[in-house]
N, C-alpha and C positions, 0 to 999 in steps of 0.2 A: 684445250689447255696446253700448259707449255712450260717449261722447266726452266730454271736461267741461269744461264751458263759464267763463270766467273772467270777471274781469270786471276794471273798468281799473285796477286796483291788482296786477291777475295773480295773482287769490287765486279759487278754487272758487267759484263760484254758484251754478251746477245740472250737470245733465247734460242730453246728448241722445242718443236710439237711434241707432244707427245702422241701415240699412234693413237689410232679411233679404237681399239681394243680396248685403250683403257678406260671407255669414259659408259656410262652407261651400265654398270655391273651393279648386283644387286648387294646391296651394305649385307643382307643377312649371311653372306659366305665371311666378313669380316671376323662379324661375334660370333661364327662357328670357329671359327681357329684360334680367335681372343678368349673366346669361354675353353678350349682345348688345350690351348698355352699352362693358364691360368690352373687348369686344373691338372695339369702333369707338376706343379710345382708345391701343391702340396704336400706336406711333410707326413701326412698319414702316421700319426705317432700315438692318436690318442685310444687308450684300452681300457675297459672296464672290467672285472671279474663278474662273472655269472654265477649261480647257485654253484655251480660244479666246482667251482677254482676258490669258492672261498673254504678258509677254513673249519672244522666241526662238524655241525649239525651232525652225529650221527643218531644221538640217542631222540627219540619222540619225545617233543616240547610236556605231552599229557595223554593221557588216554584217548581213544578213538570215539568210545564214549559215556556219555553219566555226565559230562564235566557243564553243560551247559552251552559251551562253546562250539566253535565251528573246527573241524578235525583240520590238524596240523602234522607233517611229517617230519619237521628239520625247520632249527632254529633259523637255518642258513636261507631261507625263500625269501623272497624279492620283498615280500607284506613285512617279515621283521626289521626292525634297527640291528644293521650289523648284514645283513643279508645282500647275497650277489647283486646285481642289477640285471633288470629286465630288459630286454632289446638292447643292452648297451652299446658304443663303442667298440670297434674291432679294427685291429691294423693291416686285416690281410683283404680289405676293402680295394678294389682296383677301381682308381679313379677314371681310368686313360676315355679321352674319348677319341673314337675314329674321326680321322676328317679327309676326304679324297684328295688324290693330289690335285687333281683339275680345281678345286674348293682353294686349298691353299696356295696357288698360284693364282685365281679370281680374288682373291682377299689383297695379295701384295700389290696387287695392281691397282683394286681400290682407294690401299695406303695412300700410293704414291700419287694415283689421281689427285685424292685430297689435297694433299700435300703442294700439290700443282694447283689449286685451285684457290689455296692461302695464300700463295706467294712464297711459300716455303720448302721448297725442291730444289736445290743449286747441284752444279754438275760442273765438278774441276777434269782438270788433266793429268794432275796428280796433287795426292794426302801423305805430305811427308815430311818430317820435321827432322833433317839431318843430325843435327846436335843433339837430341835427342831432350833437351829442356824443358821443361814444362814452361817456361816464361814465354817461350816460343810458341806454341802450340796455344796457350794462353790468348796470344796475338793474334791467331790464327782465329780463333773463336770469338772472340771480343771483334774483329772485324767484318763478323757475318750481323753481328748485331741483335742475334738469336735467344731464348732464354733460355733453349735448353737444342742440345746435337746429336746426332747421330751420323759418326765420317766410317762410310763403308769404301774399302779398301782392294782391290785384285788382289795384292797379296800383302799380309802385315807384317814391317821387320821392327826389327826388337828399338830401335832407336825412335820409330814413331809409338809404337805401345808404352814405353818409360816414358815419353813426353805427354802423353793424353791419360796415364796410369790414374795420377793424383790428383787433374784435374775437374772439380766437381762440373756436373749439369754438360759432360761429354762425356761420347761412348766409343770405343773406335773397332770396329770390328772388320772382320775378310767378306769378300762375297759371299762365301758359300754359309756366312751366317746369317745373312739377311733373311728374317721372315717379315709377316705382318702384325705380327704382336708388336716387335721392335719399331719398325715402322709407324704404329701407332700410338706408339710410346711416347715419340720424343715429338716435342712440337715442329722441329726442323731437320732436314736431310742432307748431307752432301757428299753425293756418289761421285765417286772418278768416274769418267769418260769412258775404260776398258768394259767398267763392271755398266754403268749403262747401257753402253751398245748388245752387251749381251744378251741383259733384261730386253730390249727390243727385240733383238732376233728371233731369242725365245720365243717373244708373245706374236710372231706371225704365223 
């Protein structure tokens, strides 16, 4: 597989290999840090009251017995209208799931395999919109021909972030943000040259 390298007009120049590490990895390390991602982002908000937290019940609904009925302590249990809930809901639920780093570094390579494998991996020499424009940046993106981006950056300054800010179906982020949740996020990539070479050295 092989990555294709563009050049500052964001038109084909050449290609690059990509190393034999990446090819071959098994997709299940993907959906372990995609299922990981996904569940560190929920909002964990939702609570139910239990017999204990709602209010009343103190006095006994009826006698224990004579009444015909089945014995009752507190209007407040789960069987009455008005009464706590059973197994509800609770906020103080920890979603996290572990995932190794060797796991999350086998997933990002995955990505990017893929991603080499659509035709959808380009690799500039630099992601930088001096003006800081979004009409700019706009052009940048409309000439990859993509539907949706993700431009990872060595280091991101404030005049390329205000150009990519407000523009939809792009994401512009630093190296050290790149995971593989992102990664397989967006239908297409375009990593600088710095932060590629790294990601190789890394994975030897």
């Amino acid at each position: 597989m092989s990555a294709i390298v563009l050049n500052e007009k964001m038109e084909k120049a050449s290609e690059l290999a990509l190393p034999e590490s990446f090819s071959g990895i098994n997709p299940h390390n993907l959906y372990l840090y995609v299922k990981s991602a996904q569940a560190a982002q929920r909002a964990n908000t939702a609570v139910t009251k239990g017999r204990s937290d709602v209010r009343g019940g103190g006095k006994k609904p009826w006698a224990q017995k004579g009444g015909g009925r089945a014995r009752a302590g507190s209007r407040r249990s789960p069987i009455f209208v008005g009464g706590g809930k059973a197994f509800g809901s609770q906020n103080n639920r920890n979603y996290d799931l572990k995932v190794n780093k060797k796991q999350k570094r086998l997933a990002l390579e995955f990505a990017l395999n893929e991603h080499a494998q659509n035709g959808t991996l380009f690799i500039v020499d630099s992601i930088a919109v001096e003006s800081g424009k979004t009409k700019d940046a706009a052009a940048m993106f409309k000439a990859l021909g993509q539907r949706d981006t993700l431009f990872v950056k060595e280091l991101l300054d404030e005049k390329t972030y205000l150009a990519f800010e407000n523009l939809q179906a792009t994401y512009v982020i630093e190296s050290n943000e790149l995971n593989a949740y992102l990664a397989a996020n967006y239908r297409s990539i375009v990593i600088e040259k710095a932060v590629w070479e790294n990601l190789v050295s890394e994975a030897k």
